[in-house]
N, C-alpha and C positions, 0 to 999 in steps of 0.2 A: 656506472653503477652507483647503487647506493650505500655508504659507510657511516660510521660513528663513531667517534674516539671520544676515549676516556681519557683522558689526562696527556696522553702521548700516543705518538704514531705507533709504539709498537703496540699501544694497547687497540687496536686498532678492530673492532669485531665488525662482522657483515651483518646488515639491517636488510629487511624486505623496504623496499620500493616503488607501491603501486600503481599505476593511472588507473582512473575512476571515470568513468562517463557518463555524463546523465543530465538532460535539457535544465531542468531543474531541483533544487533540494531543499525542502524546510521541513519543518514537521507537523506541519499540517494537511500531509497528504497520505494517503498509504503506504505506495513503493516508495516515495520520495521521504517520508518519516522514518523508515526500515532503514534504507542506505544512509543517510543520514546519525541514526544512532549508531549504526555496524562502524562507520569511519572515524566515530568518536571514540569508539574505542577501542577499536583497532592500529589510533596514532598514541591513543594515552593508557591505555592497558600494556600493548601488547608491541610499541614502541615501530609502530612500520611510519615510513614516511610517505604519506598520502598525496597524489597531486590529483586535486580536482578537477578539470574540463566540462564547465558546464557554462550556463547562458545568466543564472540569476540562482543566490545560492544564500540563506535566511537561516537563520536558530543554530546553528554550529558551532562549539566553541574552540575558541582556540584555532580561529579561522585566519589568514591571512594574505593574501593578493599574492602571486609572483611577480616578481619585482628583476631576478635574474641579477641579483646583486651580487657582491662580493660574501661568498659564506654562505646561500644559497646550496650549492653542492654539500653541503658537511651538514650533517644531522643533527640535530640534538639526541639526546641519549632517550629521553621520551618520546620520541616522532613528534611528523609534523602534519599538519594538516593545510595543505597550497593550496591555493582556489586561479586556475589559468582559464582566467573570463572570457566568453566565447560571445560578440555581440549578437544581439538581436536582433532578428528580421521584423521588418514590420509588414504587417500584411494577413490575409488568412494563416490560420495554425498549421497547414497544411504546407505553405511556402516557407515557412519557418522551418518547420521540422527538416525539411530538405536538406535547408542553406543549413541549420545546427547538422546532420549527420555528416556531411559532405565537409563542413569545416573543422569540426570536432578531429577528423583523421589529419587534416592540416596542420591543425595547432600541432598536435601530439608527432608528427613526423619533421616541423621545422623545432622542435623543441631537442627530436632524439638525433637530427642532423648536424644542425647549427650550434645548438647549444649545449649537446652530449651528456643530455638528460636521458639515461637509460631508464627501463623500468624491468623491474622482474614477471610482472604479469600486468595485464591491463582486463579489469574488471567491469563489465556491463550489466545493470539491472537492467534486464529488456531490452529489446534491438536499437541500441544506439552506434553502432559500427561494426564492422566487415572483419576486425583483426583480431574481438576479445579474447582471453586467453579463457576464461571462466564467465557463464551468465548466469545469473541468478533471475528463472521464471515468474513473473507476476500474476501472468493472463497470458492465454493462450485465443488472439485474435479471433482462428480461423472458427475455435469453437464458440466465442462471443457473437460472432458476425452471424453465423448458421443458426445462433437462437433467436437473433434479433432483427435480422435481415428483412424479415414478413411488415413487419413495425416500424421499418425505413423507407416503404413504398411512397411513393410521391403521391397516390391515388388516395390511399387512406387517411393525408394527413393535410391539414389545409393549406392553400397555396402561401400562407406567409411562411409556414416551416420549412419550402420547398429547398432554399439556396442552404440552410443548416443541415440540411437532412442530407443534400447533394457532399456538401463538404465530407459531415462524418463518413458516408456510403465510401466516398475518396481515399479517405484517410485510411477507413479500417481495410482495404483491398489494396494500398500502398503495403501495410505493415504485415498482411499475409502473405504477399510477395516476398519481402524481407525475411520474413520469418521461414517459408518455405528454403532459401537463399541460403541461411543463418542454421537453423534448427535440423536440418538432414545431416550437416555432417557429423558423423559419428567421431569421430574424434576429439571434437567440443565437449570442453566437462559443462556440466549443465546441474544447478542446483534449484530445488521446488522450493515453492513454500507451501505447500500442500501436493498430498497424495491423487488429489481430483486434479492436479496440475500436471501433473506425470501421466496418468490415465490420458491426458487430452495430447499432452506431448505424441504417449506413442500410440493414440488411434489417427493423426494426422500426419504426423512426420516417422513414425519407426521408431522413434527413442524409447523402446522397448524394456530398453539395459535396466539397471537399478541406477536410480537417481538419489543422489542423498536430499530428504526432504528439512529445510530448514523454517520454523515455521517462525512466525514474529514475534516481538516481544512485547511486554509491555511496562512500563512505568508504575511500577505497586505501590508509590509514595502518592502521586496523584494521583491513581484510580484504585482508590480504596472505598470499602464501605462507609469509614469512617468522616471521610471526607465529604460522601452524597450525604452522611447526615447532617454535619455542619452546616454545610451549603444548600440544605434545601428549604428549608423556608426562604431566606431570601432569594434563591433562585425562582422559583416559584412568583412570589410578590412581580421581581422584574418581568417575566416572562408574562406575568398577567392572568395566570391559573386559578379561578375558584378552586375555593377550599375542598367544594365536593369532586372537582375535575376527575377524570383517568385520562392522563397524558400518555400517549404510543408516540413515540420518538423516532425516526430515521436520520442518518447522517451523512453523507458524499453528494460528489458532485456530476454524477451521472443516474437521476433519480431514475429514469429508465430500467434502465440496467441495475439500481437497487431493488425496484419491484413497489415507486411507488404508486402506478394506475390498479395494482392489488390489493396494494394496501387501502388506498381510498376508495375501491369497490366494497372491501371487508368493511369498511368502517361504514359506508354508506348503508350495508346491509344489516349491520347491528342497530343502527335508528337509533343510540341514544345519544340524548341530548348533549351528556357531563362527559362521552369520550372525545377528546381530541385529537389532533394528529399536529406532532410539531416535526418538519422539514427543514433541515440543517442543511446549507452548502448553496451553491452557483451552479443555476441553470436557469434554462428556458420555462418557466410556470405556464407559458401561453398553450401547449399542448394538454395542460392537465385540467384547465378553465370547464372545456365540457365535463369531463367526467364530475368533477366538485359541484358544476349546477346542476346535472341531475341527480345528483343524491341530496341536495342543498347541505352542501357541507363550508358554503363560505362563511360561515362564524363559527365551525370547527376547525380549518385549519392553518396553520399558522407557518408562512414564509421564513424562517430567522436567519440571520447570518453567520458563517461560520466565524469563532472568534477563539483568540487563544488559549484561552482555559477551557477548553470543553466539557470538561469535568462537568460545569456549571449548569451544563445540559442532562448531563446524567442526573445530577441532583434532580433538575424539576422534573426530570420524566417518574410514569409508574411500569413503563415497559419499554424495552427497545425490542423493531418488529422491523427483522431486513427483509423480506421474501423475493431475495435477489435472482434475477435468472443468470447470472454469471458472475463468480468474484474468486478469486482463488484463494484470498485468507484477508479477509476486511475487518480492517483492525475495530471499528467500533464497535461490533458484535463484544469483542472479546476485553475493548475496555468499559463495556456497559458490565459484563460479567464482574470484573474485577472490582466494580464497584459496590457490587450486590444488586444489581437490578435485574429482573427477569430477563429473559432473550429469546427470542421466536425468529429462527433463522431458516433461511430455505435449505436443503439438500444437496443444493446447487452451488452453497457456499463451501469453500475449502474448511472456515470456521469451523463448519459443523462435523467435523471428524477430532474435536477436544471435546464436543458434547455428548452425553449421553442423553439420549431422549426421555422425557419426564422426571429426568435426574437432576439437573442442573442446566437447565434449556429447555425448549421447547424446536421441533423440526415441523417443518409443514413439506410437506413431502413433492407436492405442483406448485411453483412460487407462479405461475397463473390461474390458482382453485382460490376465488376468490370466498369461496361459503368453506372452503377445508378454512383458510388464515380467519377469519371470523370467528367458527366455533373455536380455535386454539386462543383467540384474544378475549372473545368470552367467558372462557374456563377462568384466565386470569385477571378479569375484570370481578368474577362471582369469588374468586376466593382467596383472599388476604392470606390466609395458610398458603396454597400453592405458590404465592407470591414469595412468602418470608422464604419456603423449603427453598426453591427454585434459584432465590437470589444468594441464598448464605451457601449452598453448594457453589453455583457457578464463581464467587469469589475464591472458594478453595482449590475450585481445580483451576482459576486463572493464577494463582500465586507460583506455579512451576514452569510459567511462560514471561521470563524477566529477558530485557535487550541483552544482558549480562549472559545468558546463556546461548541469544542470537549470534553475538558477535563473536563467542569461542568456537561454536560449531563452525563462523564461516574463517577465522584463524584455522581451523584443522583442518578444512577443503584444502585454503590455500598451499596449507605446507603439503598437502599430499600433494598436490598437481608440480609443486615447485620439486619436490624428491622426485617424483616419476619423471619429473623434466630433466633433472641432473643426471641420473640416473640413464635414460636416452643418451644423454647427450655425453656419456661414459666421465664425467667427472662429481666430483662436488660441488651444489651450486649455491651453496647456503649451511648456516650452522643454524642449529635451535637457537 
C-alpha cells in the first residue's frame, strides 16, 4: 500500500494510490486532455500517488519515469505522478491496441507481485483493461458504429479507402466486444461525462442505475475572450484570412464523425465567396476531395495542423460549427464558447446539454440536414448582434466548467467507491 510520513513514522497518515490506464496522454486530445488534467491534480491538489501505465505520455507536470528505486515506495506529502512505460507495437492501430491491453495487465500484475506495488483502485478512461475498479465513459462505441456503420461500406467509398475503412470497421467491433464484456457488469462504478453518455450506456448495455455525470473542464486563463482578442489579428494575417473573410472553424481528428461532409455541403449551399471553412486535426482529406469539387470549395477550404496553442485558432475563426454525429462532450465546442466565439453544435453532442438554444449556442438538431446547418450559419454570418449576444453568453456560462471542478468531482467518486469498498470489506480502508 501506499503511505506518507511527515517527519516521523508515527506521523505516519494513509494516502490514496492509484493505477491509471490509458494508451496515451497529452493535452491535445479530448479524453486524453481530460485524464490528463484530473491526474494533475489529483497528485498535486489532493496529494494521491498516481502510477501511470500508458505507451507515450506528453504536457504533464511533475511527471516522472519508474525507476523502482530506493524511496520509490514512500510518498511525498504532495503525491506523485509515475509514468510505467508500456512499449509500442509497431504495425496497424489495431495490433497495437491489443499488444497495449493485453500488456498494460502485465505491467500492473508483475509490478503488484514482484515489486508489491499495491494500488487502492485502478482507474480506466475507456476500455483499457478487464480489472478497473472505476471507468470514466467517453464514447459509447456500439452507438458511434450504429450511426456510422452505413458510411464504412466498402461500396460507397473508393477502393483506396478500402484497407482504412476495413481497419476502423475492425477496430470499432473489437471495442464493442470489449465494451459489451466490460460495460454489463453492474457492479462496475461507471462515470459519464455527459447525460447522452448514460442514455447510450443504458439503451445498450442496461446501465440503467444513475451515473454520476462528470463533465470536462476547461482552462479559463487560455480560453478566454480576452485572449481571442489579442490574438486575432495576428492569428488571422498567419492563417491568411481577408479582412472581409467569415471563417467557420472545426477541430478533431475524426472529421467524419465531427460532421465535416455537412458541414462542406452547408457551406457549399450558401455559395459565398468570403465564407471559409478552416479544418484542424489529422486525417484522411482523400475522402472529402469529392464533396469540396462539386461545390468548388478548394480555395475555401483550408487543411491546418493541429498545434499547441489552439487558442490561436479560435482567435482567427468567426464561428465554431461541429454538426457532430457522435461525441460525448467535445471539448472544442466548449473551448470556442469560453472564448467568446459563436458555437453551432449538433444535438448529438454531449456539449450541447451546457447550451441553451439561441441563448449562448446555436443546436442543429440532424447533424446530416445539410440546408438546417446553413440557415443556422447564415443567421450568424447576416448578424454581428447574434454574434456578439451568442459569444459574450457562451463565455459566461463556459466560466462554471473549470478542470478545478473536474478533478474534485472525480476525488469524491473515488472516496465513495474506496468507503463502500472498506466498508464491504468490514474494516477501514482509508482516512480523509
Amino acid at each position: 500500500m501506499c503511505w506518507c510520513f511527515n517527519g516521523s513514522t508515527e506521523d505516519a497518515v494513509r494516502k490514496f494510490c492509484i493505477a491509471v490506464t490509458s494508451p496515451f496522454l497529452d493535452k491535445c486530445h479530448g479524453t486524453e486532455r481530460c485524464v490528463a488534467e484530473q491526474i494533475e491534480r489529483l497528485a498535486h491538489a489532493y496529494g494521491y500517488d498516481v502510477h501511470l501505465y500508458s505507451q507515450q505520455v506528453e504536457d504533464i507536470e511533475g511527471l516522472r519515469i519508474w525507476r523502482n528505486e530506493a524511496g520509490d515506495q514512500r510518498s511525498a506529502v504532495s503525491g506523485r505522478l509515475v509514468w510505467h512505460k508500456i512499449p509500442h507495437l509497431p504495425g496497424p492501430y489495431i495490433v497495437n491496441y491489443l499488444w497495449w491491453f493485453v500488456a498494460n495487465h502485465l505491467w500492473r500484475w508483475w509490478d503488484g507481485r514482484v515489486k508489491k506495488l499495491l494500488y487502492d483502485l485502478t482507474y480506466s478512461p475507456g476500455i483499457n483493461c478487464l480489472n478497473a475498479d472505476v471507468i470514466s465513459v467517453h464514447i459509447v462505441f456500439a452507438e458511434f458504429y450504429r450511426r456510422v456503420r452505413s458510411e464504412l461500406g466498402l461500396l460507397r467509398n473508393p477502393l483506396r479507402s478500402w484497407p482504412r475503412l476495413m481497419h476502423r470497421r475492425l477496430y470499432y467491433q473489437l471495442i464493442i466486444i470489449l465494451e459489451r464484456l466490460i460495460y454489463t457488469r453492474t457492479s462496475l462504478p461507471l462515470a459519464v461525462v455527459s447525460h447522452k453518455t448514460a442514455h447510450d450506456l443504458a439503451h445498450f448495455y442496461g446501465r440503467d442505475g444513475h451515473l454520476p455525470v462528470v463533465y470536462h473542464g476547461l482552462d479559463l486563463a487560455r480560453f478566454h475572450p480576452d485572449v481571442r482578442t489579442r490574438l486575432r489579428s495576428e492569428a488571422r494575417r498567419i492563417v491568411g484570412l481577408p479582412a472581409e473573410s467569415f471563417a467557420l472553424l472545426l477541430i478533431g481528428n475524426d472529421w467524419k464523425k465531427k460532421g465535416l461532409p455537412c458541414l462542406l455541403e452547408a457551406a457549399g449551399q450558401l455559395g459565398r465567396s468570403n465564407l471559409l471553412v478552416l479544418v484542424v486535426g489529422r486525417d484522411d482529406r482523400a475522402p472529402y476531395q469529392d464533396l469540396i469539387a462539386r461545390y468548388k470549395l478548394k480555395e475555401r477550404v483550408r487543411f491546418l495542423p493541429l498545434r499547441p496553442d489552439v487558442e490561436f485558432y479560435y482567435a482567427a475563426a468567426d464561428a465554431y460549427v461541429g454538426p457532430s454525429l457522435e461525441d460525448a462532450f467535445a471539448l472544442p465546442p466548449a473551448e470556442a464558447m469560453a472564448c467568446g466565439l459563436p458555437v453551432i453544435v449538433s444535438n448529438r453532442a454531449g456539449v450541447s446539454e451546457i447550451i441553451t438554444d439561441g441563448v449562448d449556442g446555436l443546436i442543429v438538431r440532424d447533424p446530416r440536414d445539410a440546408t438546417a446547418l446553413a440557415e443556422l450559419i447564415d443567421r450568424l454570418y447576416e448578424s454581428p448582434k447574434l454574434r456578439h449576444r451568442l459569444g459574450e453568453n457562451a463565455a459566461k456560462t463556459a466560466r462554471a466548467y473549470t478542470w478545478d471542478r473536474n478533478a474534485a468531482e472525480m476525488h469524491a467518486l473515488f472516496q465513495d467507491i474506496l468507503r463502500r469498498s472498506s466498508q464491504d470489506n468490514g474494516h477501514e480502508k482509508f482516512r480523509d
